[in-house]
C-alpha positions in Angstrom: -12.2 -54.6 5.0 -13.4 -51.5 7.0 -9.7 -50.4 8.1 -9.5 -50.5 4.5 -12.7 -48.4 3.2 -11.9 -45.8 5.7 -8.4 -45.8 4.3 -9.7 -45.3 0.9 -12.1 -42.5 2.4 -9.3 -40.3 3.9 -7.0 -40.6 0.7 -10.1 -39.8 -1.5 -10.6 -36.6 0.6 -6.7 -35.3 0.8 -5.9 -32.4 -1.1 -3.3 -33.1 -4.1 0.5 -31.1 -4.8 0.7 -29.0 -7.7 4.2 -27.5 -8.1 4.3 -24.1 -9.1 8.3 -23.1 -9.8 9.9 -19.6 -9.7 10.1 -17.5 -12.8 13.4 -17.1 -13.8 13.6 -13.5 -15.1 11.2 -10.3 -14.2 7.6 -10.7 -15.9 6.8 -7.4 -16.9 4.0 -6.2 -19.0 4.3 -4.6 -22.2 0.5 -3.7 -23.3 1.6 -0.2 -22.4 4.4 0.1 -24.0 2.7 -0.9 -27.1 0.5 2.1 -27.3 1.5 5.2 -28.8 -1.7 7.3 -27.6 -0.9 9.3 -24.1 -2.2 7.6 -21.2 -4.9 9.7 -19.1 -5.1 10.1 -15.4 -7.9 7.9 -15.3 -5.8 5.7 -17.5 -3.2 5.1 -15.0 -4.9 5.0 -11.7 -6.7 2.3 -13.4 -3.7 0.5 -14.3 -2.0 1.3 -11.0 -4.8 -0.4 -9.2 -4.7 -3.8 -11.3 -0.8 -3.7 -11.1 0.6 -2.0 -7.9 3.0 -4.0 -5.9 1.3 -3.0 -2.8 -2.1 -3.9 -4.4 -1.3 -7.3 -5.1 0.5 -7.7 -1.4 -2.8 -6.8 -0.1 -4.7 -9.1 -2.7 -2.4 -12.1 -1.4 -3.0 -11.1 2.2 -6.9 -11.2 2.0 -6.1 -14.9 0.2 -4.8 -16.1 3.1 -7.1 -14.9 5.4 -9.9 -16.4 3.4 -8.1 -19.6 4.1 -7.5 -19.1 7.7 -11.2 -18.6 8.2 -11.6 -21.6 6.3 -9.2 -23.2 8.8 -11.1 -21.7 11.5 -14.3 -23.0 10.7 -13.4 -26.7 10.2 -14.7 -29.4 12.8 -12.0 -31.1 14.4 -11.5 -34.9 13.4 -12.1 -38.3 15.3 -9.5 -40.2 16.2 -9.5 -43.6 15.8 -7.4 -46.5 17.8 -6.5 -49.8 17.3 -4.5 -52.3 19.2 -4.4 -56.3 19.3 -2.6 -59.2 21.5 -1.5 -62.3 20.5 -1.6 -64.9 22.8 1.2 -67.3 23.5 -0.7 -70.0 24.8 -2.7 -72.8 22.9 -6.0 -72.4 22.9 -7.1 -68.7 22.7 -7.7 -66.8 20.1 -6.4 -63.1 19.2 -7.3 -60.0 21.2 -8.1 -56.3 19.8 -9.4 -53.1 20.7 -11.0 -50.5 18.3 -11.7 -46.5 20.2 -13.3 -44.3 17.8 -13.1 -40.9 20.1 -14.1 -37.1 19.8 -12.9 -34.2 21.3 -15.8 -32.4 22.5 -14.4 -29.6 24.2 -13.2 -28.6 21.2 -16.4 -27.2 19.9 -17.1 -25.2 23.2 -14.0 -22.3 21.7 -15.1 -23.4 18.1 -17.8 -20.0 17.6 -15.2 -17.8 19.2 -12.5 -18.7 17.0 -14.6 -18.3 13.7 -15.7 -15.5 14.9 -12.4 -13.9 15.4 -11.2 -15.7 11.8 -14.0 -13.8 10.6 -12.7 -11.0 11.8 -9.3 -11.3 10.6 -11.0 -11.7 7.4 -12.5 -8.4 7.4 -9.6 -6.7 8.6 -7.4 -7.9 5.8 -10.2 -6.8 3.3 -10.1 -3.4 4.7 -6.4 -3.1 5.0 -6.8 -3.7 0.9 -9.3 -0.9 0.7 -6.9 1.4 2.5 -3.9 0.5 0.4 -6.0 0.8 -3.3 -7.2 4.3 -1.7 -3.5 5.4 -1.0 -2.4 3.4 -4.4 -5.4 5.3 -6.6 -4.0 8.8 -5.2 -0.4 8.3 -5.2 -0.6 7.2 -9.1 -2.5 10.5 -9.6 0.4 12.4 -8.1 3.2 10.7 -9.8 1.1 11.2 -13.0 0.7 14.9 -12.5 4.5 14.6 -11.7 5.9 13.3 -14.5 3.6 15.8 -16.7 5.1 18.8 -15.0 8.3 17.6 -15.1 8.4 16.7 -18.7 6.8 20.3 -19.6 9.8 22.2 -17.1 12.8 19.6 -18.7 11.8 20.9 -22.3 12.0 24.1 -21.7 14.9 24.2 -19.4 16.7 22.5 -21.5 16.0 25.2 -24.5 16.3 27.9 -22.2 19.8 26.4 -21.5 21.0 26.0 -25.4 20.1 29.7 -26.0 22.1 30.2 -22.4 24.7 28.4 -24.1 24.9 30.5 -27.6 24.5 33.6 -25.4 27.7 32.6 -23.7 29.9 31.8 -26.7 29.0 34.8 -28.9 29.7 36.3 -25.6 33.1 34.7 -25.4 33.7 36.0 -29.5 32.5 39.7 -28.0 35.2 39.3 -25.5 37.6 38.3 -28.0 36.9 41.5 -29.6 36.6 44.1 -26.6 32.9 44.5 -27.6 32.1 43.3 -23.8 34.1 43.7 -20.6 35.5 40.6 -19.0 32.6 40.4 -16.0 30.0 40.5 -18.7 31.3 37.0 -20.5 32.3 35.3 -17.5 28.6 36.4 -15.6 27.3 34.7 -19.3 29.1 31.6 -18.5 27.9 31.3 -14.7 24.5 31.9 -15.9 25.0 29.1 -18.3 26.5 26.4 -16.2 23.7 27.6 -13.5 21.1 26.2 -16.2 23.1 23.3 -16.8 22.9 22.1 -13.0 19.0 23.2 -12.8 18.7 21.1 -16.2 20.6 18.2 -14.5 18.6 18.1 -11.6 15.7 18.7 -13.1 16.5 14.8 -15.2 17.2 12.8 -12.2 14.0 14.3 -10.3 12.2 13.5 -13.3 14.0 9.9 -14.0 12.7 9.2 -10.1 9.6 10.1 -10.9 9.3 8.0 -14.0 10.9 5.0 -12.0 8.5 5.3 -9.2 5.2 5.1 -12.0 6.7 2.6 -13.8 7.0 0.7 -10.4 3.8 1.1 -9.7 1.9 0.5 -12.7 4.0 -2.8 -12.9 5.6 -1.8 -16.3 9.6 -2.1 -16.8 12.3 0.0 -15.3 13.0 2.6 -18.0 10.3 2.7 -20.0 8.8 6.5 -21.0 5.5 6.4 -20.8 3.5 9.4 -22.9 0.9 10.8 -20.1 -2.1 13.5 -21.5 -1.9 16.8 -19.5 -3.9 16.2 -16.2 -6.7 18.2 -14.9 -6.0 21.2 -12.7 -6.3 19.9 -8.9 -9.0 22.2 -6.8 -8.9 22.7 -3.5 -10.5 21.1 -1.2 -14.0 22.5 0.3 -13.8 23.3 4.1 -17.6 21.6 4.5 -15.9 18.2 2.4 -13.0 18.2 5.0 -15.3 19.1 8.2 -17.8 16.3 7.2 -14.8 13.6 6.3 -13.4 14.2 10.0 -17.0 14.0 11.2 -17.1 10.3 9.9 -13.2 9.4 9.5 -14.0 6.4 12.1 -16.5 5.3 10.2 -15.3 5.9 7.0 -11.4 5.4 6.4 -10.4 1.8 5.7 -7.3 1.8 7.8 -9.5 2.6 11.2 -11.9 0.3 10.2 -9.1 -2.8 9.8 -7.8 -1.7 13.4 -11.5 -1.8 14.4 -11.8 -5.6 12.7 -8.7 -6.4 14.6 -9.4 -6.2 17.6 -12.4 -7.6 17.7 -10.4 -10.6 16.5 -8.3 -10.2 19.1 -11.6 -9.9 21.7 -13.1 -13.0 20.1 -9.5 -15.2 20.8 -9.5 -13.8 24.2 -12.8 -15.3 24.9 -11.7 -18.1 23.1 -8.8 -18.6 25.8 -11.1 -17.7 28.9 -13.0 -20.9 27.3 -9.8 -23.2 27.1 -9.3 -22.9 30.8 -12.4 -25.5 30.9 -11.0 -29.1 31.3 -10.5 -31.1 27.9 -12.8 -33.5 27.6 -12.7 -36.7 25.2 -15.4 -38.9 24.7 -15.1 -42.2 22.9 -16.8 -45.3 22.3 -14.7 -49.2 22.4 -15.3 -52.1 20.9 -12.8 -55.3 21.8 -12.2 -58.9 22.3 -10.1 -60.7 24.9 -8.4 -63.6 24.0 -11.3 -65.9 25.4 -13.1 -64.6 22.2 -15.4 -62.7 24.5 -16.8 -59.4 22.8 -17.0 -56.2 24.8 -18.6 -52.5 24.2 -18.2 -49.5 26.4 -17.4 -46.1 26.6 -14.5 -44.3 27.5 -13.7 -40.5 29.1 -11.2 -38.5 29.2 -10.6 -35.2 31.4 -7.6 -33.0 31.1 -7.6 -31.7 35.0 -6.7 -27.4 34.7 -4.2 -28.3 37.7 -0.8 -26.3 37.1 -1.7 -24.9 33.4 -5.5 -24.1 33.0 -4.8 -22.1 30.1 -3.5 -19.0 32.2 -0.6 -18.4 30.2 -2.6 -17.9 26.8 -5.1 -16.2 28.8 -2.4 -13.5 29.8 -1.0 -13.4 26.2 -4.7 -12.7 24.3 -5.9 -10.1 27.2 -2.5 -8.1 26.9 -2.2 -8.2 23.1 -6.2 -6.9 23.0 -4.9 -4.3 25.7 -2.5 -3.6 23.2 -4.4 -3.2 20.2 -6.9 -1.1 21.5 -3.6 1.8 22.9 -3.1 1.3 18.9 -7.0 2.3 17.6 -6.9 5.2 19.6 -3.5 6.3 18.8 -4.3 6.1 14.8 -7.6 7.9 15.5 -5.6 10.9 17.2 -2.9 10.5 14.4 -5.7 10.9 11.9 -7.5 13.8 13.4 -3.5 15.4 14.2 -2.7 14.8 10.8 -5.4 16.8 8.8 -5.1 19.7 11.3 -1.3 19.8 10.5 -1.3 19.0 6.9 -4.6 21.7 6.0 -2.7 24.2 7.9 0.7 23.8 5.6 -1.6 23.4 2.6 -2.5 27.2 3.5 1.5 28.3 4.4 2.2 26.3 0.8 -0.2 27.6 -1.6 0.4 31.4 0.1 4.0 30.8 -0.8 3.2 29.5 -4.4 1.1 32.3 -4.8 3.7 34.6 -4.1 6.5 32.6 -6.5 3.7 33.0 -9.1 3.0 36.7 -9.0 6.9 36.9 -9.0 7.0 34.9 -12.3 4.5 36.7 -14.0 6.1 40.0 -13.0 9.5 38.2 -14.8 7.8 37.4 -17.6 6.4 40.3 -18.3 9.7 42.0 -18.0 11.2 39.2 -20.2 8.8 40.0 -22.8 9.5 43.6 -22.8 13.3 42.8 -22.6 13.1 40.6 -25.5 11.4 43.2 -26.9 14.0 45.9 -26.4 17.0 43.8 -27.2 15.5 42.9 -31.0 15.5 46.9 -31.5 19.0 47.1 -30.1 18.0 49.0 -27.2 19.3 46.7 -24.6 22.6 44.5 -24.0 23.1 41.4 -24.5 24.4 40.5 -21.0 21.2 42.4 -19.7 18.8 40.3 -21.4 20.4 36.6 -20.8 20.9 38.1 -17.0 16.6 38.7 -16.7 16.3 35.5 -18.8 18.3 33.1 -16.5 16.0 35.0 -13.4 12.8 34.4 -15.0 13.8 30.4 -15.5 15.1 30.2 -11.7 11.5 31.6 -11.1 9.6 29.2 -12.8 12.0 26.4 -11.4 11.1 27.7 -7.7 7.2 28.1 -9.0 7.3 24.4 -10.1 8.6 23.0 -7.2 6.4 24.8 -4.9 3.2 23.4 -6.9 4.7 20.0 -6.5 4.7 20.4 -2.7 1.3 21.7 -2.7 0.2 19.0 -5.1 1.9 16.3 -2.4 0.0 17.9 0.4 -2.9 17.6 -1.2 -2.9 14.4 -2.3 -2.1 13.3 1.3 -5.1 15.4 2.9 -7.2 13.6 -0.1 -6.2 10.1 1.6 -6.5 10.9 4.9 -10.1 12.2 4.9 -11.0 9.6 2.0 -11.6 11.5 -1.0 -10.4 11.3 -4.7 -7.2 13.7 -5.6 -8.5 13.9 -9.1 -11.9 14.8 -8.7 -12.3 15.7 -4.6 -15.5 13.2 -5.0 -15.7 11.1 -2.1 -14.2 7.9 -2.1 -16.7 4.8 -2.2 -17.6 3.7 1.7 -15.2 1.1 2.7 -17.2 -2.4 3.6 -15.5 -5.2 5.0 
């Protein structure tokens, strides 16, 4: 009757299955694409955050943590042994044994390990800070991205249809001697010049639309209509001194390799601990087969002979060893990084400046050109010739802004501030 209770008592206590099969198709979600209103920036860095890939890895990875300090923080169970004799002679009656036993030396490394679980814990967290703060930027990119993109693709390709009329009545001039032959066929290079730009302009933008819709979790293919983004500032020197002043204390990534190794410290006390002998205590209860009762108490002593734990003891002290060469190494990475990436944010945004003053001056003369060739007063293979330089401009121009716009999105995550706004992002806490 007891074996039985207890028997009851551990199945009570077990955990039960629940099966959980794989979907069969992708499970994308289409509240997005049921909207016809443009999506803002704050919009989709909202959306990003819920759905990102990366987002939900993290999410997972902080799950299973919790559950590993969970594990951690368990007490270890008794053990309980039974054995009986039968005797072969007439007479005596049948022998058992009953040892309910504990490990006790397993709650001298229990603090450590919860400790260091705890740890782990906080690290994960962290790490899930870092990746929303790299998630909430890059979504702002991509955003302002797409916008640009779409803006330079409609125009390109209208600047390449009137390209492509300018040719052929160019071709019909020819036909007639009105031109000479250099004129038309300089027409049709500047056409099929526009056509590649045009081309190349789609599949940059088709990337770009791939790489949001992977991120916001919506399916390959979809266009998404996006609201013209704010203009990005630039960052204040004071902002960036004061976010490298704190970057230790403030950017989640540092703070994870902080939480790790003081896991790691935490397990290597936890294996200076298990070079202690094992020790098992237990108390018997039995009966010989002259139907005499007995009670007493057994011990048991692992002797740290020939193992004593040394090996684990190596392992822990040069994987801490290890992870602190990686703290330090990220911290000068961090520091090196924003030196390097404020100095070509300058060398960018000089060049950009230049391309801009360049496509203004274009303009201008495009205007004027336009202008003159409505009077009559200027060629037709003159105007299409300042029209096809004015779009290379603007190309160049664009291209430029979206390296500046990458280096600042990457000098916004690297000191911890927002890309949209340059407000400081919120204090990471484990």
């Amino acid at each position: 009757m007891p074996l039985a209770c207890v028997a009851l008592l551990l199945v009570g206590g077990c955990a039960g299955y629940v099966p959980r099969p794989l979907p069969e198709a992708p499970q994308w979600s289409s509240d997005s694409e049921s909207t016809s209103a443009p999506l803002t920036v704050d919009q989709v860095v909202s959306r990003a955050l819920e759905f990102s890939p990366e987002v939900r890895r993290a999410e997972r990875d902080v799950d299973i943590a919790k559950a590993k300090s969970y594990a951690d923080g368990l007490l270890p169970d008794p053990t309980l042994n039974f054995s009986t004799d039968r005797p072969g002679a007439a007479g005596y009656v049948p022998a058992f044994m009953v040892e309910l036993g504990y490990e006790v030396s397993a709650l001298v490394d229990r603090p450590a390990k919860k400790r260091a679980a705890n740890a782990f814990l906080d690290g994960k967290r962290l790490a899930l800070e870092w990746t929303r703060w790299q998630v909430a930027n890059q979504a702002y990119a991509l955003y302002v991205q797409n916008v640009s993109l779409t803006s330079l693709e409609d125009e390109t390709s209208q600047r390449t249809a009137h390209q492509r009329d300018v040719a052929n009545r160019m071709d019909i001039a020819l036909e007639h001697a009105y031109v000479t032959r250099d004129a038309a066929m300089l027409a049709q290079t500047r056409y099929r010049d526009s056509e590649l730009a045009l081309s190349a302009l789609r599949q940059e933008h088709l990337k770009a639309m791939q790489e949001l819709n992977t991120l916001l979790g919506i399916r390959p293919g979809t266009r998404l209509a996006l609201a013209a983004p704010p203009e990005p500032t630039d960052i204040p020197q004071d902002v960036i001194a004061q976010a490298l002043a704190d970057l230790a204390k403030h950017r989640p990534d540092l703070l994870a390799l902080r939480a790790g190794y003081d896991e790691q410290d935490e397990r290597y006390r936890a294996a200076l601990l298990g070079q202690f002998p094992k020790l098992d205590i237990g108390v018997t209860r039995g009966r010989d087969t002259s139907a005499i009762y007995t009670t007493g108490l057994s011990v048991s002593v692992t002797l740290p002979l020939f193992n004593g734990n040394r090996g684990n003891i190596a392992i822990e002290k040069a994987t801490r060893e290890s992870l602190y060469d990686d703290y330090v190494q990220r911290l000068d990475d961090a520091y090196s990084a924003v030196d390097g990436i404020t100095a070509e944010l300058g060398v960018l945004q000089g060049q950009l400046h230049t391309s801009r003053a360049s496509e203004y001056a274009l303009k201008t003369s495009l205007e004027k050109a336009r202008h003159a060739f409505e009077q009559g007063n200027l060629a037709l293979p003159a105007f299409a010739d300042i029209e096809s330089q004015y779009l290379a401009q603007r190309i160049a121009s664009e291209k430029l802004e979206g390296q500046v716009l990458q280096q600042h999105v990457a000098l916004c995550t690297l000191i911890g501030v927002s890309a949209i706004d340059d407000e400081p992002l919120p204090q990471a806490r484990p």
